[in-house]
C-alpha positions as CSV (number, residue, x, y, z in Angstrom):
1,X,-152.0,-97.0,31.1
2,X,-148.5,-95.6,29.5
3,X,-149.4,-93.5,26.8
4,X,-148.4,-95.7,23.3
5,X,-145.8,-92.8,22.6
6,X,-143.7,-93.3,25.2
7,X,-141.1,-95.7,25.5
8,X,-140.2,-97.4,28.8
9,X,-136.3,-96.8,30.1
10,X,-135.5,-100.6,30.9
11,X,-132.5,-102.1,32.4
12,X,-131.5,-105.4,32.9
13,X,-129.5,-106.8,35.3
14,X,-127.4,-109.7,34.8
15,X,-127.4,-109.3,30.5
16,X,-124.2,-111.9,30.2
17,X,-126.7,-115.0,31.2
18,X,-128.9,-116.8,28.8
19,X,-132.2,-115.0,30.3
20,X,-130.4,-111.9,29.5
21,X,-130.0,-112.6,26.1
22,X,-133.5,-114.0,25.5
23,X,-135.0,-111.0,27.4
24,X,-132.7,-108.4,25.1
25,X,-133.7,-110.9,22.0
26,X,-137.5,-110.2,22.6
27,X,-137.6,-106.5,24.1
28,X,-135.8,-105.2,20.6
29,X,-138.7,-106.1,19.0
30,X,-140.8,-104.7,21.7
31,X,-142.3,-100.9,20.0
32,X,-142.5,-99.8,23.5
33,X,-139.5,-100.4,25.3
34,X,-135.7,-98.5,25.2
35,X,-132.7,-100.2,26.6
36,X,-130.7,-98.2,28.4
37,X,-128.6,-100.1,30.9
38,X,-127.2,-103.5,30.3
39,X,-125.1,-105.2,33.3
40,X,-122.6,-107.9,33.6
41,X,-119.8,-107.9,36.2
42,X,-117.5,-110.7,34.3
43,X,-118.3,-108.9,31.3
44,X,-117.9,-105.4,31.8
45,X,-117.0,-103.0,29.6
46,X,-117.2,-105.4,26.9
47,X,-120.3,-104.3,23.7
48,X,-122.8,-106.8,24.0
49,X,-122.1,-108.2,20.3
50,X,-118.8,-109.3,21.3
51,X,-120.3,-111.6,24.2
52,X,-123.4,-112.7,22.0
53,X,-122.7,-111.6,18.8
54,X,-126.0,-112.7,17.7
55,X,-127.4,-109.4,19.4
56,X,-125.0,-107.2,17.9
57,X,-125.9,-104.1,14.7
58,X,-128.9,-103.0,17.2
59,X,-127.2,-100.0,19.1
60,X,-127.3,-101.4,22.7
61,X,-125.4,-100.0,25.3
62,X,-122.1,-101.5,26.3
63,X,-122.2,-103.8,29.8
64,X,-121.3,-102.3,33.2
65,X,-120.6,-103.1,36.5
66,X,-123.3,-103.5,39.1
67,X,-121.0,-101.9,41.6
68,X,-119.9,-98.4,38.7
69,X,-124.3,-97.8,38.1
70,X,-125.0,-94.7,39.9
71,X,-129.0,-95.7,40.2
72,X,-129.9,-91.9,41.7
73,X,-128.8,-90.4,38.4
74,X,-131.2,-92.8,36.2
75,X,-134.5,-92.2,34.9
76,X,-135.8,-95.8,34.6
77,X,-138.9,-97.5,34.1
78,X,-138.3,-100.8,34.5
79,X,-135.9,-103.1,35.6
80,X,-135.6,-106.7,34.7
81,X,-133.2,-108.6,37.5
82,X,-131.7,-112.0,36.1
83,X,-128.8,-111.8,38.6
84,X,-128.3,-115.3,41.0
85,X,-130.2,-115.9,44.0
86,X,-129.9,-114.0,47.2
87,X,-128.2,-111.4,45.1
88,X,-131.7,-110.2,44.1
89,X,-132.6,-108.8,47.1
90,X,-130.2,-106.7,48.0
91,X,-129.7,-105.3,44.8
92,X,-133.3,-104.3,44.3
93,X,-133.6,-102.9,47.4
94,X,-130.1,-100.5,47.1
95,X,-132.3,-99.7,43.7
96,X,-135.3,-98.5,45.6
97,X,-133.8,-96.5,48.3
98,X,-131.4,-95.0,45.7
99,X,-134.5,-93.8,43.8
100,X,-136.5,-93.1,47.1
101,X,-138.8,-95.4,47.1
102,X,-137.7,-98.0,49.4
103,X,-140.0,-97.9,51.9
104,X,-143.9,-98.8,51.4
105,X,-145.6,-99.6,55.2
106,X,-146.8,-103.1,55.4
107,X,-150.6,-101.7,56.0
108,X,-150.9,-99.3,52.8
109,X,-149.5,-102.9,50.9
110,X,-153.5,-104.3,52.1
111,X,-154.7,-101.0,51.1
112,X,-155.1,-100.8,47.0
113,X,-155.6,-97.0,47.0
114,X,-152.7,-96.1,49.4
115,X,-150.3,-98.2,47.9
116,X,-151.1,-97.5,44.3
117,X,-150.5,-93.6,45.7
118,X,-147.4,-94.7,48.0
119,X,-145.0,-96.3,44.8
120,X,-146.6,-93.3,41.9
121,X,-143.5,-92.9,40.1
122,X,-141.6,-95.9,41.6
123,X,-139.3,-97.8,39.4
124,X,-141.3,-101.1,38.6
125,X,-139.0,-104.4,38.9
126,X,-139.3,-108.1,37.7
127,X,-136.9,-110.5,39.3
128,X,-136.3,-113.5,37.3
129,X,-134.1,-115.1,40.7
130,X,-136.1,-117.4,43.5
131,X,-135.6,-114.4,45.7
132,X,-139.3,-113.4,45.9
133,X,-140.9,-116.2,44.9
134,X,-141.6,-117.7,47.9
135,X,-143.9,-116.3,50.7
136,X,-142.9,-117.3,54.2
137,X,-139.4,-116.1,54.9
138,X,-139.2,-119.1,57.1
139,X,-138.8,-121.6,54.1
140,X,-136.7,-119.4,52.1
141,X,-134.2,-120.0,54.9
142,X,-134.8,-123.2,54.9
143,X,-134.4,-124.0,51.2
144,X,-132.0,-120.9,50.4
145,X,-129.5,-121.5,53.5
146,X,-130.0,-117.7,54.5
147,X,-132.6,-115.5,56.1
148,X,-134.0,-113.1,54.0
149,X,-132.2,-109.4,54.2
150,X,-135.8,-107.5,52.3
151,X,-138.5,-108.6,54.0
152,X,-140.6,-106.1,53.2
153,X,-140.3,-106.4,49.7
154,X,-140.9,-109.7,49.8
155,X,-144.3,-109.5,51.4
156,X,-145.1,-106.8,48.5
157,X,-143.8,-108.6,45.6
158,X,-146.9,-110.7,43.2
159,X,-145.6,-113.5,42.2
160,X,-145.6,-113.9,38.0
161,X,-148.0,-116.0,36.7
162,X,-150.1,-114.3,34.6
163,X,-152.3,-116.6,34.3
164,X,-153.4,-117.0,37.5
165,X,-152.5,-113.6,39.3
166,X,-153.0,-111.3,36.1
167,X,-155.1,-108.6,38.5
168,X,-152.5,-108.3,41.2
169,X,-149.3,-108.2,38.7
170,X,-151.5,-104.8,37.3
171,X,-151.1,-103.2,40.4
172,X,-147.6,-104.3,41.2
173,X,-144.2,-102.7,41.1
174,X,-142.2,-105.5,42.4
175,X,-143.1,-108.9,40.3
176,X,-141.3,-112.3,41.4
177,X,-141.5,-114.7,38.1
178,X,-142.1,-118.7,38.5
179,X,-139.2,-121.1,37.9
180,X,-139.7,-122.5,34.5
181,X,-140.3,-126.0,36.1
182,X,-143.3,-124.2,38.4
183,X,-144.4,-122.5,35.5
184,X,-145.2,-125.4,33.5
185,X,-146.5,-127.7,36.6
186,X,-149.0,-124.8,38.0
187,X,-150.7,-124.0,34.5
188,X,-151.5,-127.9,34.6
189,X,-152.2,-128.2,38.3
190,X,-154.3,-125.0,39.5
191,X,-157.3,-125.5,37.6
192,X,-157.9,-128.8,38.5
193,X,-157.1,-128.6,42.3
194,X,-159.1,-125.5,42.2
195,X,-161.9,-127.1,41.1
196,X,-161.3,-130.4,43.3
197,X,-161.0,-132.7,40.1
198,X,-158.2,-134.6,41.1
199,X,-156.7,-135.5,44.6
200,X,-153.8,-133.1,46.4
201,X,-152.1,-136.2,47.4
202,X,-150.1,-138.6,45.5
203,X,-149.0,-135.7,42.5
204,X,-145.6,-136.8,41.1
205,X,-144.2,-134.8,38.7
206,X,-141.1,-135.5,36.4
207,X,-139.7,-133.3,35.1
208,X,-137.0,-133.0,32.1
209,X,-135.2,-129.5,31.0
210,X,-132.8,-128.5,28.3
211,X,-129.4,-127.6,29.5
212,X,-129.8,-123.9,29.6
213,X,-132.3,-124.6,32.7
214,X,-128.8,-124.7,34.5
215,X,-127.6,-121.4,33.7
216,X,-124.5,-120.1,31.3
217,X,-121.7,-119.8,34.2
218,X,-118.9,-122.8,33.9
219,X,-119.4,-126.1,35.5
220,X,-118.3,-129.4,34.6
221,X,-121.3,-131.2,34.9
222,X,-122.6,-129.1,32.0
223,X,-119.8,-129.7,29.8
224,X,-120.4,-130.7,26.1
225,X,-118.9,-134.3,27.1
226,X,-120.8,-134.7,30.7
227,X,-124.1,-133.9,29.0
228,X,-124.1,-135.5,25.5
229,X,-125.4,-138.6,25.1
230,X,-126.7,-138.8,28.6
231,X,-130.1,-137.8,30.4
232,X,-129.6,-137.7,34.4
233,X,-132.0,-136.4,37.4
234,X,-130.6,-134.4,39.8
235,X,-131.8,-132.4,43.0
236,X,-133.9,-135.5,43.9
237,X,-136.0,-135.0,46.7
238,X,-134.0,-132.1,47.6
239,X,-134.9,-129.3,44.5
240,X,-135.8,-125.6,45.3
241,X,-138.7,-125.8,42.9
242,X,-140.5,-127.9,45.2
243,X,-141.6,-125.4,48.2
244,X,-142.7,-122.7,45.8
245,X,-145.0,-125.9,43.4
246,X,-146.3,-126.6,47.3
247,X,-147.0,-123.3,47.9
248,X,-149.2,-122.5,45.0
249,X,-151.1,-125.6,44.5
250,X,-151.4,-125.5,48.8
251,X,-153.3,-122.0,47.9
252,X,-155.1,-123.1,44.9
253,X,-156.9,-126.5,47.0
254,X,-157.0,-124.9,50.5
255,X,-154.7,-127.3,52.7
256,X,-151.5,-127.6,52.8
257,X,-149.6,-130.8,50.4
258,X,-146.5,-132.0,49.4
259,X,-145.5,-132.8,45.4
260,X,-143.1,-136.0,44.3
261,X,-141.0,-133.5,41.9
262,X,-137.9,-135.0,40.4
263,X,-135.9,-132.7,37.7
264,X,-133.8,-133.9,35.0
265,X,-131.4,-133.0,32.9
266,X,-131.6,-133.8,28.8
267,X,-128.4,-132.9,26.5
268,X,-130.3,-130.2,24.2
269,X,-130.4,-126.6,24.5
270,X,-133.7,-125.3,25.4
271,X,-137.2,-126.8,25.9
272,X,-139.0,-128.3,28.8
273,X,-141.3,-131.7,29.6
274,X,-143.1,-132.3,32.2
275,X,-145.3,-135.8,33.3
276,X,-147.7,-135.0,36.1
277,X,-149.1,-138.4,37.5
278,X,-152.6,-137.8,39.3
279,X,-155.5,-139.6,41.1
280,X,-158.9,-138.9,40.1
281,X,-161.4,-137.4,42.3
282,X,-164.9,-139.7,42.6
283,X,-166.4,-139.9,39.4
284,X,-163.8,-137.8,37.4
285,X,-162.3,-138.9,34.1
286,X,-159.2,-137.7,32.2
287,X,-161.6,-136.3,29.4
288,X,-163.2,-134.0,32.7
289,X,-159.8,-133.2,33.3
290,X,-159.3,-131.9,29.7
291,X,-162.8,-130.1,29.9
292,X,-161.9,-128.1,32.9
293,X,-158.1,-127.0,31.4
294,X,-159.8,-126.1,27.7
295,X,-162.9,-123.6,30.1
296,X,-159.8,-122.2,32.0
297,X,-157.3,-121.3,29.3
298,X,-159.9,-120.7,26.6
299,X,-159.4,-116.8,26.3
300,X,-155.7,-117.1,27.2
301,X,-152.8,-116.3,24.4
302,X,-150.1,-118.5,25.5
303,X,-151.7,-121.8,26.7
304,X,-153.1,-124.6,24.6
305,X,-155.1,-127.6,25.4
306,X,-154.4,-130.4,23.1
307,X,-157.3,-132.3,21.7
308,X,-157.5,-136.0,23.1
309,X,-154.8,-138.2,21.4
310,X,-152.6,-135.3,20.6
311,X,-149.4,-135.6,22.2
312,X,-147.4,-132.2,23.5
313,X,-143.5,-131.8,22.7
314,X,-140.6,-129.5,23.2
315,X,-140.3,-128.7,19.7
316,X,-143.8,-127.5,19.2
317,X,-143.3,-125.0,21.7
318,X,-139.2,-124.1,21.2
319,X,-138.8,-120.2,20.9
320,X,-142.2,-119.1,21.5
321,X,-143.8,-118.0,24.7
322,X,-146.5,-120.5,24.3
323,X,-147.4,-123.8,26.7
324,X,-149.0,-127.0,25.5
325,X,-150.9,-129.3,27.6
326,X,-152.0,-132.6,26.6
327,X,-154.8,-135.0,29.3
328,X,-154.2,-138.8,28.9
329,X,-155.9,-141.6,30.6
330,X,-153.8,-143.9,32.9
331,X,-153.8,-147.8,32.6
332,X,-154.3,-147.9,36.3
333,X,-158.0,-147.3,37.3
334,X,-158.7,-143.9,38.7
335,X,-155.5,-142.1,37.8
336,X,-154.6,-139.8,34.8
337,X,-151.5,-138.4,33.2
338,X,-151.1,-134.8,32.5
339,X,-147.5,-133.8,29.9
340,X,-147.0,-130.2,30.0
341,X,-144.5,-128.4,27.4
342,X,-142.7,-124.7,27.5
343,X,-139.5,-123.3,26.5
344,X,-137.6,-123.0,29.3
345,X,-136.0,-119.7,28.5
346,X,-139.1,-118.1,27.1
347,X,-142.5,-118.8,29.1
348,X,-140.2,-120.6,31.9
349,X,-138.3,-117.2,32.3
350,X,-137.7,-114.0,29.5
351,X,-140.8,-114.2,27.9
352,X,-143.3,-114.5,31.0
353,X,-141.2,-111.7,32.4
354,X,-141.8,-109.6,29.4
355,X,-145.5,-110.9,29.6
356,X,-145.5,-109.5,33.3
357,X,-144.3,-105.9,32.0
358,X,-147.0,-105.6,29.8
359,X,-149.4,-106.4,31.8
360,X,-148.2,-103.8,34.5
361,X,-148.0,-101.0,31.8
362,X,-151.1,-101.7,30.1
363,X,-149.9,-102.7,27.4
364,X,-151.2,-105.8,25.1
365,X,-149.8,-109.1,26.7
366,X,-148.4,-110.8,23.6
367,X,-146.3,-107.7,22.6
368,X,-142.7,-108.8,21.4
369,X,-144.0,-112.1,22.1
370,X,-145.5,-113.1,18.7
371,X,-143.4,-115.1,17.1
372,X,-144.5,-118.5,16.7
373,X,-142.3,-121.8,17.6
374,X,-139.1,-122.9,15.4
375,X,-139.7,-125.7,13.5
376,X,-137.2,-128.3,12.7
């Protein structure tokens, strides 16, 4: 455990997006935690308060290139990548071999003693990109449209759910967080396939996010006028958040399955809803359903289990790193309907990231993630 006197040496990667923000919003309140580098290639050279001057009157350091941060020369502890996809990877791994610690053989990764030994003193990263999220290299080709160029890392990195993989993120120095609409389906989903309460076939999942789920870089379809007033799906059939809902929910019920997941875009800023249709497992109700989520989550911070009747929404969760989940009873016989909340930018990406650090420093989990939701 880091000794509470000591402050981590934390950069983050990609500070110009809106994860950036939210993860420099929430580390300055963290009592454990320095910011030392801040990177932005379209913004470098620029003081952070002039590009969100929300942040500014807290001393950060100014943004830099990617390509001008000489990696051998810093003493980091941490290192929080929310850079693009397939720009992950080879970033964190020029990171690694500049600090000398780029290569882990994949046999001391099964062994916990050697590999705890092999990355002592190792910069520890969490990548907020798809690049490690997904295990077989195979469909990250598939889904990416490129093979994977650290393939070693990948097969070290734990992917970030805390609430499911809490033991292995401890040990870790290379955590892969969950797309915020993964985030929200799996800490519906797990317990119950787990614990064979509802079927792994026939799950359809729709999902609705704020507009910040698309990222801060300019494209028309996220222009003020193309968004407002409007509410329209997109990825159908086709989204990147499907293979890695698969592959969690394949691992949590023992047999491989495929998901109906169809995103959508709603013209507000941040939040996220999700509607999970089930089928029932023989002689299971919605109120079992309910039962086995409230024994799961019971001693966990950030996820709630609504009492029957209550009925979850983004604005109970907006800001906060917390998740609500609400069990409903479906008109047709044997089914049940699950609606899943989170704020996208929070426990869908900066805030479960920051929940990932202090788990793998020891440190209490809901550190600089206290605050409770905004309201109106």
């Amino acid at each position: 455990m880091t000794t509470p006197h000591k402050k981590l040496r934390t950069a983050i990667l990609g500070a110009s997006g809106y994860t950036g923000a939210e993860l420099i919003r929430l580390l300055q309140r963290h009592p454990y935690v320095e910011i030392v580098l801040l990177t932005a290639d379209r913004k470098a050279g620029e003081p952070i308060e002039q590009v969100f001057p929300h942040l500014g009157g807290e001393g950060l350091p100014d943004l830099m290139a990617l390509s001008d941060v000489e990696w051998a020369g810093l003493e980091l502890d941490v290192v929080f990548c929310a850079l693009p996809h397939a720009t992950s990877q080879r970033i964190i791994r020029g990171i690694l071999h500049a600090t000398g610690h780029d290569f882990i053989d994949e046999m001391v990764i099964e062994q916990p003693d050697d590999y705890a030994n092999a990355i002592k003193g190792s910069v520890k990263v969490i990548d907020l990109s798809a690049d490690f999220r997904l295990r077989d290299p195979d469909v990250y080709a598939q889904w990416y449209g490129g093979e994977h160029e650290a393939l070693s890392l990948q097969k070290e990195a734990v992917y970030g759910l805390p609430e499911q993989y809490r033991d292995a993120i401890r040990n870790a120095r290379l955590v892969a967080c969950p797309g915020c609409y993964p985030t929200a389906a799996l800490l519906a989903l797990l317990p119950l396939l787990s614990e064979k309460a509802i079927s792994k076939d026939g799950i359809i999942i729709d999902a609705k996010s704020g507009v910040t789920g698309a990222g801060r870089s300019l494209k028309e379809a996220n222009l003020f006028t193309e968004v407002s007033e409007a509410m329209h799906p997109y990825g159908i059939a086709a989204h990147r958040h499907a293979p890695e809902i698969e592959q969690e929910l394949s691992l949590a019920c023992g047999s491989d399955l495929l998901v109906n997941f169809t995103p959508h875009l709603i013209p507000m800023n941040r939040g996220e809803l999700e509607t999970i249709y089930v089928s029932l497992e023989k002689g299971q109700t919605a109120s079992d359903l309910r039962d086995i989520l409230k024994a799961r989550y019971a001693d966990e911070r950030f996820v709630t289990i609504l009492d029957e009747g209550a009925v979850p929404a983004t604005r109970h969760v907006r800001g906060s790193n917390n998740a609500h989940i609400a069990v409903f009873d479906d008109r047709i016989p044997g089914r049940a309907i699950i609606v899943a909340v989170i704020d996208n930018l929070v426990k869908g990406s900066s805030g479960q990231a920051i929940q990932n650090m202090n788990i793998m420093f020891g440190f209490d989990e809901a550190l600089s993630l206290e605050q409770m939701a905004l309201f109106p």
